[in-house]
Structures are given as C-alpha cells and as structure tokens.
C-alpha positions as CSV (number, residue, x, y, z in Angstrom):
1,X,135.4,123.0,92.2
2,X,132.1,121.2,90.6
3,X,132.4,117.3,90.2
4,X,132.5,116.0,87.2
5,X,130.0,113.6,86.1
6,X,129.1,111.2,83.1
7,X,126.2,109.8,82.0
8,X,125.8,105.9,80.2
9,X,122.1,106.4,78.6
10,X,121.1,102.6,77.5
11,X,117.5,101.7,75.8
12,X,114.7,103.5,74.6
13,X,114.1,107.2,74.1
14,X,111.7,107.4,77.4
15,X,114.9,106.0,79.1
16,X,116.9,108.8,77.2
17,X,114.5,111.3,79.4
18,X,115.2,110.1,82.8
19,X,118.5,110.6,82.0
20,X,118.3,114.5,80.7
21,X,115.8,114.8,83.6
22,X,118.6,113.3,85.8
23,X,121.2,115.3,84.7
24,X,119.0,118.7,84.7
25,X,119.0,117.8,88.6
26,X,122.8,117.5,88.6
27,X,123.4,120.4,86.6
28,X,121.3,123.0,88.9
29,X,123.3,121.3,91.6
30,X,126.3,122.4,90.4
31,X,127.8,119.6,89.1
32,X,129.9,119.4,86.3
33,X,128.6,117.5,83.1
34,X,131.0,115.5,81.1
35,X,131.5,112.9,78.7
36,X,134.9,111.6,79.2
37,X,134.4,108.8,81.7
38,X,138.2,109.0,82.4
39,X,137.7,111.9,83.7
40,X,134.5,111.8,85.6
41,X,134.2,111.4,89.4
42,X,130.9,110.2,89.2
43,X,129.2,108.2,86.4
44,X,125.7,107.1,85.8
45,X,124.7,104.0,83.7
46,X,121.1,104.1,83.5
47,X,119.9,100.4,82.1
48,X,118.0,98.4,80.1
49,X,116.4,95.1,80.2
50,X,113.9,95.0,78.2
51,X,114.7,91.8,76.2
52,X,117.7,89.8,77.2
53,X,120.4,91.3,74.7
54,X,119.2,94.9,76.3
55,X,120.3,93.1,79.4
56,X,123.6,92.1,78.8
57,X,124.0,95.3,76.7
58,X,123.3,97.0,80.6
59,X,126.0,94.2,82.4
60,X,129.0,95.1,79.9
61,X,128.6,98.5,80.4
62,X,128.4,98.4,84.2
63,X,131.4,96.3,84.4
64,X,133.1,98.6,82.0
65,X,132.4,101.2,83.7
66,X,133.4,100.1,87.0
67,X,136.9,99.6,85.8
68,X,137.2,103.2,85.9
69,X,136.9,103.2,89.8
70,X,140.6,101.6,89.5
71,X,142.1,102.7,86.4
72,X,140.1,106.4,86.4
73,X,139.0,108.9,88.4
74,X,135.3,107.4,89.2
75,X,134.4,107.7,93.0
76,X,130.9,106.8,93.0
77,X,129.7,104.3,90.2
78,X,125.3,104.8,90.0
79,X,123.2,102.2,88.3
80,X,119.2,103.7,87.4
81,X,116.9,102.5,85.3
82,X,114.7,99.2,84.0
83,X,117.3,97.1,85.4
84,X,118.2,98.4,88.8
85,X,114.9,98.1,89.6
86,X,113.8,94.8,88.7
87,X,117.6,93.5,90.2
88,X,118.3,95.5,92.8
89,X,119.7,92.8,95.2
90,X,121.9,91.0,92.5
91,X,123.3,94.3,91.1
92,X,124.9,95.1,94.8
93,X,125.5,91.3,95.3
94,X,127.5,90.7,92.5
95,X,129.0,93.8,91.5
96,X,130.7,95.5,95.0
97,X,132.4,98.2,92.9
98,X,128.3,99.9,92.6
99,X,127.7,102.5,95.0
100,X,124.2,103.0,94.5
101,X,120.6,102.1,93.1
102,X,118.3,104.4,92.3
103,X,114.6,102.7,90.6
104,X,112.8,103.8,87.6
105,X,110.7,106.4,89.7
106,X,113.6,107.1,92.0
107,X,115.7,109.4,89.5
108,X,114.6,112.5,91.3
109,X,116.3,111.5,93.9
110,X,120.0,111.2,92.2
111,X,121.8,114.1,93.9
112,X,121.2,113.1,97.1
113,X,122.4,109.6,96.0
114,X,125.3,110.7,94.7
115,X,126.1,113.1,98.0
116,X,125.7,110.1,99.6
117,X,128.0,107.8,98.0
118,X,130.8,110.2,97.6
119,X,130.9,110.4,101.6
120,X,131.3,106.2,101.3
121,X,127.7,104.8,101.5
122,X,125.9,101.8,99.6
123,X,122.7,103.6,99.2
124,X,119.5,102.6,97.2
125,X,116.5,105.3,96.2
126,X,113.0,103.3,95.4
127,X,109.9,104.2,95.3
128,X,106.5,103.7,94.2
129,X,106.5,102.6,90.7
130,X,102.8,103.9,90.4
131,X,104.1,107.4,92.1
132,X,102.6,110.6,90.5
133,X,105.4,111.6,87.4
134,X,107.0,115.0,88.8
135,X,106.3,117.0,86.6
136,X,109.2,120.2,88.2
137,X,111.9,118.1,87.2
138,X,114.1,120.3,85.4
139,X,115.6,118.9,81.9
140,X,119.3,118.8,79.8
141,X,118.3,117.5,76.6
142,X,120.7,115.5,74.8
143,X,119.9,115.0,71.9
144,X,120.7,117.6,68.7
145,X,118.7,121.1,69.7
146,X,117.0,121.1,66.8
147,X,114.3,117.9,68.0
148,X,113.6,116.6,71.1
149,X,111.3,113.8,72.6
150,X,108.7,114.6,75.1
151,X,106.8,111.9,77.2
152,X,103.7,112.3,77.6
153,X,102.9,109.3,79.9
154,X,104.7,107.0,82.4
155,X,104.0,103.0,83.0
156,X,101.5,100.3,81.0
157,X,98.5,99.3,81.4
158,X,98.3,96.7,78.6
159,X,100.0,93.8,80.5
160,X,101.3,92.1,77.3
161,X,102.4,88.4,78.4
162,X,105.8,88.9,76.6
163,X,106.4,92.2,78.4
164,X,108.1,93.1,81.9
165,X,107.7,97.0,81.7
166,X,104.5,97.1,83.9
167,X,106.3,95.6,86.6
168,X,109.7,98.0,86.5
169,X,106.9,101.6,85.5
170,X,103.8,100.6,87.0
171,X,100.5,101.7,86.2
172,X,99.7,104.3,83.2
173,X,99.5,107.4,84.6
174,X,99.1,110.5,82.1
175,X,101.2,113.7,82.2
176,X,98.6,116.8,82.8
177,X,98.3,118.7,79.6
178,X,99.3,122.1,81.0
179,X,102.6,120.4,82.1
180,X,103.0,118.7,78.8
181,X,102.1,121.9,77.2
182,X,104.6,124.3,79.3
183,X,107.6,121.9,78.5
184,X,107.0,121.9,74.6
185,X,106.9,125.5,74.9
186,X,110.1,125.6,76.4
187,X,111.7,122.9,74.4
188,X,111.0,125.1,71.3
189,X,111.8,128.2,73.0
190,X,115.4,126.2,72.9
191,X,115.6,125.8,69.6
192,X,113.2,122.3,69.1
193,X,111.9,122.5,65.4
194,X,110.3,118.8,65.7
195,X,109.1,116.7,69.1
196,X,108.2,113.4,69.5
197,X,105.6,112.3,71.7
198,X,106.6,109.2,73.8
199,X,104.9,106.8,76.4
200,X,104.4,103.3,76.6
201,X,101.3,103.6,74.6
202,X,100.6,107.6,73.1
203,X,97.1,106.6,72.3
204,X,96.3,106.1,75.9
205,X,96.8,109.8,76.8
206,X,94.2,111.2,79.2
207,X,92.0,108.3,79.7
208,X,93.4,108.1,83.6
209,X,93.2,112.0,84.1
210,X,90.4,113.5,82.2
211,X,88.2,110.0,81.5
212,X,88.8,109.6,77.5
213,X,91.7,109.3,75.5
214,X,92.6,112.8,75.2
215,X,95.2,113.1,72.6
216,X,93.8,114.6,69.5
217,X,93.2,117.2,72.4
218,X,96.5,117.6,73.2
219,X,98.2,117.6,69.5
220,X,95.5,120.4,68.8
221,X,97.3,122.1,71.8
222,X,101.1,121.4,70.9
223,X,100.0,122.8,67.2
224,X,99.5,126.0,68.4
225,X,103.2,126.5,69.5
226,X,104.0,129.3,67.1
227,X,107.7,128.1,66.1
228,X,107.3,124.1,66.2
229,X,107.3,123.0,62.7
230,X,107.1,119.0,63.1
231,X,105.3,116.6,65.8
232,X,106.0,113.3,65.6
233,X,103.7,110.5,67.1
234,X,105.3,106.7,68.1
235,X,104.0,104.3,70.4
236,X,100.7,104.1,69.6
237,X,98.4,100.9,69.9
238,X,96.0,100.0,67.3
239,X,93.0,99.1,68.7
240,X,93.3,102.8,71.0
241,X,93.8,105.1,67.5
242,X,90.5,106.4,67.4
243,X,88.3,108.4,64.2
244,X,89.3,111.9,66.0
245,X,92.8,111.1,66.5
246,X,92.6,110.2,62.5
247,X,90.8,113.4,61.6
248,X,93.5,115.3,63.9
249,X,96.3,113.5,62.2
250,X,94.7,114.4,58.3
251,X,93.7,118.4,59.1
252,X,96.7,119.3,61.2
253,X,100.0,120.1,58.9
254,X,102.6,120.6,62.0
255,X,101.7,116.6,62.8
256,X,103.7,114.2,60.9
257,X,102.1,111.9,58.6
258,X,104.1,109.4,60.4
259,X,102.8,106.7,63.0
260,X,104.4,104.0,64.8
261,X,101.8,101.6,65.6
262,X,103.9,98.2,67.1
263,X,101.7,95.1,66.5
264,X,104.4,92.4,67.4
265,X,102.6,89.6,65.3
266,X,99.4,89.2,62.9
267,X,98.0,85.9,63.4
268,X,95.3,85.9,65.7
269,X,95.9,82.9,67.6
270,X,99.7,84.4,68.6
271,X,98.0,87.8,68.9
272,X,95.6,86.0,71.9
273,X,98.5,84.4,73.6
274,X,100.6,88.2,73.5
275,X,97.7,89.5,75.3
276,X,96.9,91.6,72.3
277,X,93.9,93.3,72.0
278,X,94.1,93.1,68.0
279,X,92.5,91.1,65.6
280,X,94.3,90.6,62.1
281,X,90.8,91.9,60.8
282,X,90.6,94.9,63.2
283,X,94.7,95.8,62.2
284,X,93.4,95.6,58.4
285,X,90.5,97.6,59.4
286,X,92.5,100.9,60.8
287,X,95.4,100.5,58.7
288,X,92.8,101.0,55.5
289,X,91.2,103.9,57.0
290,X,94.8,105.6,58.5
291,X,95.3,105.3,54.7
292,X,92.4,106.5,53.3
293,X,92.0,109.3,55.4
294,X,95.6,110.1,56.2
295,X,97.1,110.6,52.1
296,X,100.6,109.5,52.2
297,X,100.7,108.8,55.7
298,X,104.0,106.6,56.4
299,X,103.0,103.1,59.0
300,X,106.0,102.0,61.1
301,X,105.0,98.7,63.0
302,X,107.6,95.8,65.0
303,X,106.9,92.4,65.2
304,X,108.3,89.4,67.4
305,X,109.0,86.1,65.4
306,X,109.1,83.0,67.9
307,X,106.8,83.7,70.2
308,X,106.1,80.2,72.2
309,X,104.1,78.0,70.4
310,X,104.4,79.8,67.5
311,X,103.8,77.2,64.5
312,X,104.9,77.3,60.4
313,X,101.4,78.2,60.0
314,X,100.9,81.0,62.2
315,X,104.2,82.4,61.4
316,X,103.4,82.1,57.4
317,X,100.1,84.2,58.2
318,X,102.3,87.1,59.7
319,X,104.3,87.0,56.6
320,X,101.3,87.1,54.3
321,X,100.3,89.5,56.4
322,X,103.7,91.7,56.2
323,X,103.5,91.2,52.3
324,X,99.4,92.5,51.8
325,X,100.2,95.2,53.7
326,X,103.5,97.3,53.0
327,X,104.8,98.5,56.0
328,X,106.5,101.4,54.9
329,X,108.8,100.7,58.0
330,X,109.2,97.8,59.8
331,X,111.7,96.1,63.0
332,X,111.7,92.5,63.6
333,X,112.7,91.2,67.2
334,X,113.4,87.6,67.9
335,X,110.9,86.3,71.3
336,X,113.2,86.8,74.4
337,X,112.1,84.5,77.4
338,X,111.9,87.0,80.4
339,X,111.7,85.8,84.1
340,X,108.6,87.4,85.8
341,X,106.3,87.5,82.6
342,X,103.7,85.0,81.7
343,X,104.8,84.1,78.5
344,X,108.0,82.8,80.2
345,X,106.1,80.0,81.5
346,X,104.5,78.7,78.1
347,X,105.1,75.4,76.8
348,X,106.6,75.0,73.5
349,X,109.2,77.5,73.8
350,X,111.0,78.1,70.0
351,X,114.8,77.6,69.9
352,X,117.3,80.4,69.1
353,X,117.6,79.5,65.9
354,X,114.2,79.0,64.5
355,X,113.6,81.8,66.1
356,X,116.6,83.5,64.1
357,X,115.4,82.2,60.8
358,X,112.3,83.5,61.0
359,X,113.4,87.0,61.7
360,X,115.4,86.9,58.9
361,X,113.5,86.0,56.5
362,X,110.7,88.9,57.5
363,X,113.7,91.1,57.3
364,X,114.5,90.1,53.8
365,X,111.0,90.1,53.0
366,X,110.6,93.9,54.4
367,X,114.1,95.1,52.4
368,X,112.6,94.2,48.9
369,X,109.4,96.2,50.1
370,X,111.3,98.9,51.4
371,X,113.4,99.0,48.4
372,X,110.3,98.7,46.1
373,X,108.6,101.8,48.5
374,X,111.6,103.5,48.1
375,X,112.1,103.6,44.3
376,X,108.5,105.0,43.7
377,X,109.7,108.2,45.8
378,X,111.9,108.8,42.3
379,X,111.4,112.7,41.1
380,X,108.7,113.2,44.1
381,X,109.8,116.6,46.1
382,X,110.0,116.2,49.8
383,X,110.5,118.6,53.0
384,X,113.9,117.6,55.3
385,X,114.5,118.5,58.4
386,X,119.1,118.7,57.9
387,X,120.8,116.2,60.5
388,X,124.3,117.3,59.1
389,X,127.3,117.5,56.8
390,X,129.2,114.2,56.1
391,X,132.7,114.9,57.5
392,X,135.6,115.7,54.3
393,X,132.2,115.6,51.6
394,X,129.9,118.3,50.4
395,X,127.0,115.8,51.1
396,X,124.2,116.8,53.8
397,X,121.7,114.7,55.4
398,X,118.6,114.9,56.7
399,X,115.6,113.3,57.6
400,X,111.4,113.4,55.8
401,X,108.7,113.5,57.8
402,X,108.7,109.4,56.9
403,X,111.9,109.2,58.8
404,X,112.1,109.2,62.6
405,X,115.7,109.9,64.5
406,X,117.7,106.9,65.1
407,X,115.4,103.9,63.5
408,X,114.5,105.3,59.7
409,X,116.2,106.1,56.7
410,X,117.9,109.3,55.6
411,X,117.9,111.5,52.7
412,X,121.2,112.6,51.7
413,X,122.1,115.5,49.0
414,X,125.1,117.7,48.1
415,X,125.5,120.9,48.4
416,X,128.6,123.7,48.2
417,X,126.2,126.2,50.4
418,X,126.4,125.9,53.9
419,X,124.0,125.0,55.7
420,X,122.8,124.3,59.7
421,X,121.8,121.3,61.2
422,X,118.2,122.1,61.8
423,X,117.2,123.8,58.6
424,X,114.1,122.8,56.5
425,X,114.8,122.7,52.5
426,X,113.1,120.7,49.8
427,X,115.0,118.2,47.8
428,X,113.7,116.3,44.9
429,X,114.2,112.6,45.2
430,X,117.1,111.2,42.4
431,X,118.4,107.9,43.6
432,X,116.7,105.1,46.1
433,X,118.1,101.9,47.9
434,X,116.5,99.7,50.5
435,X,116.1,102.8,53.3
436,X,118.1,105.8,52.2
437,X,117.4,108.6,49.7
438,X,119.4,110.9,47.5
439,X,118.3,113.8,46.3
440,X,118.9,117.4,45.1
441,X,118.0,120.8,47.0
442,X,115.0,122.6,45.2
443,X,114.8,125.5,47.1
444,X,115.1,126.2,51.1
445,X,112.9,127.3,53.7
446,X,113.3,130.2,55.9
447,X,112.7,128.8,59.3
C-alpha cells in the first residue's frame, strides 16, 4: 500500500514550485498524495523566512504539525525550504520531533529523505546553493489547471542590503530556454490557459547563459504555444526592463499588459542604502515610457516603509512619489531586521510602530487611488479569465489581465448559465470599490 503524504507549501509562488516539483518526485515514487494531515504518514512543511512574520508563520506550522506525530498518524515530519536552510542546526536542536532537512537546492533529493526517515534516521540533504537548477524534475501543479507559474530562473544577483535570499538561492542562474520552452508546452498541454513567469528578478533572464538579457527572446518563444491565451510577467526590476522587452510587451497580444516591477522605496537616499540600483528619476523615466508605449498597461510595484534611517522627509518623498504616479497596484511591507543582511547592522533602526504608521498611511493613500482607478473602469468592456462560482449564489468570478492570482482584485458577475473555471468571456464593467469589479457578461469566448 502507497504512503500517504501531505504537503505545507508556505511563501512565495517560486516556493509553491519546489513544492509541486517535490511532490512530482513523490508521486512517480508511488507515494500517495493527500491533504488531510491526520491522515498522512509523512508530511512536508516547506518554509519561509523571508521577513520575520514569514518566519514565525514557518515555526507555528512546524510545531503544528509535529503534534500530529502523537495525536495522528505522521511518521516522518520534513522541513525544506528558505528556512531549513538558513537554520538547519536550530531546526534539529530545538524541535526533536523533525526527522529531516532538506535545503532550498536539496528538494530533489526528498524521496530518498523520506525512505530514510521512515526506517528511523535524522537525516539532512544540502547542497550547493549555486548548483545547476534540474531541469528533469518532474511536476504536480497545484494550483487551479487552468494557470500555472513557471520559473524561469533560480537565486539573486542583486544583493539588496534588506534581503537574505542570495544567501538561502545563491547565485542567478537562468533556466535554458528549450527547458523553459518544453515545460510551458506541457503545462498547456494540461489544461494551462495563463502562466506566470517567476524568478527573483524575470528581467535578468539569459544574461548568465546566453550573455544578454534574453527575455523578450523567450516571451516571443512562449507566444508561439498554439493554446496559451495569457502570459503574465512579475518580478521584474526596473533598471533591467529594457526598449525590446517594451516593444515585446506592446506587439505581443498573448502577454499581459500587466508588470510587477517591486521598487521597495522612491527616495534616493533610501534607494542607495537598499542597494538599489534606481534613481527616483530613472523609476519616472520607464514608468512614462511602459506607459506610453504599453496603452493601458497595469504597474504593480511593493515598497518597504521604515527602512533604517529612514527620516519624515525621505518617507514624505515616497508618498509624493506614490501619489504622482498611480500605481494601479500597490503592497506595502513594514522593514523587517534580518540577521545575516547588511541592513541589519545600520544605525538608526525605526521602531515597530513608526514603522506601522507609515505603512498605513501609504495603504490608505493607495485605497483612495485604487478606488479612484477603479471607478474610471465604469461601462469599459474587459476579457476574464473565470476563477469560479460563489458557493449558494449565481455570482461568478474571475480575474482581467490587471489582476494576478492571489494578490489583485476580482471581477465578479452573475450569471444563471453555467460556466467552467477556466473560461474566457467579456463582461462590461457596472459597479467599482477599492479592488473589486462587478460586471455583466457581454458575450463568451470559445476557448
């Protein structure tokens, strides 16, 4: 009989990957995928620790988890990921009821860990954290069939002082295009209408393999996948977006008019002490052309309020900043202090609650420009992708090209037809609030 495992998936999308990658490995193994921890002899929490509340997010859920070793069936509880990595020691240390480690580049390795551990061994699976990506590593996606993300390209190379993911990835090391290629292919070939190209930082793509930033070249490529209606681009740095990957962006209809372009702050003084390689001028500078040449195109940025040292003055020019230009999406993160980066060791660290105030009041800021936004969508007709059916309600949702899974709005309209999650219909825009649309359905598409 096949052993039944869970998985705990924690973090970002890329995250999300290693974890279908992980349990492709299981599944051609013969093990039995679940998601009733209860019930599972094995389970997988693959972690987080980005920022600190990512971090405890990871603990809770590893000591919730390990309850299950005396209340449920578990045998063998596994710990991956950002955080198993960068504490591998303290994870064993302080929580016996772990059976094994496995590092960020180490997932490839999780059946043998887990054959391992069910016999009664402590075992831990590193390795190089600049290692070549495998590219064979087959792949249950769990997310809805209809989209699906695809990464492109492992580690940093940007070295942000705020940021530890250099340390748990490594070095940026690009994805070849025929492997990138030959996945897509088979992601739609399963049923994927829309993919999502992750990495670090998208806009880097290439430069380590082919000796320029290569992906204009590669979205040229994915756009000739006969069935794929929607690619969606996020991660991208502004200084790396270049005229081609514009021009790609503006001629190519299968490519969103959709970018998620994370600047963290826009005072340049803050921007220097990141480790940013943005000027405010230089952000103003692409922005107006990604506008001008990209009609309609929907910015998505993040910014970090409290970064040490950050004074009234610097902060007030980010919020100038946030109200010239208009994000048509925007995330606000308060500074967390993490051990091992260089911005950990500035003076002037902000308190908690400064650093709280501030974020607030950008988030206030952005929900009267979202809601402004928002209402001149009124009587504009609009292409969405259908998430669903609101449970007991003849009410559908969906998501725009404006809207990525999980972060963005949705677009909600009724309907007595039925319809499947993964349909494309048009809906003409009624009602708006701060991030959600309702609509009603001018005709449907045949895909």
């Amino acid at each position: 009989m096949s052993i039944p495992v869970t998985f705990v998936s924690l973090g970002c999308d890329k995250n999300l990957i290693d974890s279908e990658n992980m349990l492709g490995l299981l599944h051609q193994a013969g093990f039995q995928i679940i998601s009733d921890e209860s019930q599972a002899e094995v389970i997988v929490v693959n972690t987080c620790c980005f920022i600190q509340d990512a971090q405890e997010e990871s603990i809770e859920n590893i000591l919730e988890m390990s309850l299950y070793k005396k209340e449920g069936k578990c045998k063998a509880l596994i710990v991956t990921g950002c955080m198993a990595e960068r504490y591998k020691d303290e994870i064993i240390k302080e929580i016996p009821e772990v059976d094994g480690i496995v590092g960020t580049t180490g997932y490839d390795q999780i059946v043998s860990v887990i054959q391992q551990t069910l016999e009664g061994q402590k075992v831990k699976a590193f390795e190089s954290i600049h290692r070549t990506i495998n590219a064979e590593v087959p792949r249950v996606v769990s997310t809805p069939p209809h989209y699906a993300y695809l990464k492109i390209a492992e580690g940093c190379n940007n070295h942000c002082t705020y940021c530890i993911i250099p340390t748990l990835r490594g070095n940026y090391r690009s994805r070849t295009m025929e492997s990138i290629i030959q996945e897509a292919e088979t992601l739609v070939e399963r049923g994927a209408k829309e993919l999502i190209l992750v990495a670090q930082d998208t806009t880097r793509y290439g430069i380590d393999l082919y000796g320029s930033k290569t992906l204009p070249k590669l979205l040229e490529k994915l756009c000739q996948i006969k069935d794929l209606h929607w690619i969606r681009i996020l991660y991208c740095y502004p200084e790396e977006i270049t005229d081609e990957l514009i021009e790609v962006m503006a001629k190519e209809p299968k490519i969103c008019k959709y970018i998620d372009m994370p600047i963290q702050h826009a005072n340049d003084q803050v921007l220097k002490r990141m480790g940013r390689r943005s000027t405010q001028s230089q952000l103003k500078q692409v922005i107006a052309k990604m506008r001008e040449e990209i009609p309609g195109i929907c910015l998505r940025t993040t910014l970090i309020t409290g970064f040490p040292g950050e004074t009234e003055e610097e902060f007030q020019d980010m919020v100038d900043f946030v109200k010239e230009i208009q994000f048509d999406r925007l995330g606000v993160f308060t500074y967390s202090q993490e051990e091992g980066t260089k911005a950990a060791e500035y003076v002037n660290q902000i308190s908690e609650e400064i650093k709280q105030e501030r974020r607030n009041y950008v988030m206030e800021l952005q929900q009267d420009i979202s809601a402004s936004l928002s209402q001149q969508m009124m009587g504009q007709t609009i292409e969405i992708l259908i998430e669903g059916k609101l449970p007991e309600e003849e009410v559908y949702c969906g998501r725009s090209y404006k809207d990525s899974p999980d972060v963005d709005g949705m677009v909600f309209f009724p309907s007595t037809e039925e319809y499947l999650s993964g349909e494309f219909i048009t809906v003409k825009i009624k009602e708006t609030d701060e991030y959600d649309l309702v609509g009603e359905i001018v005709n449907e598409y045949s895909q």
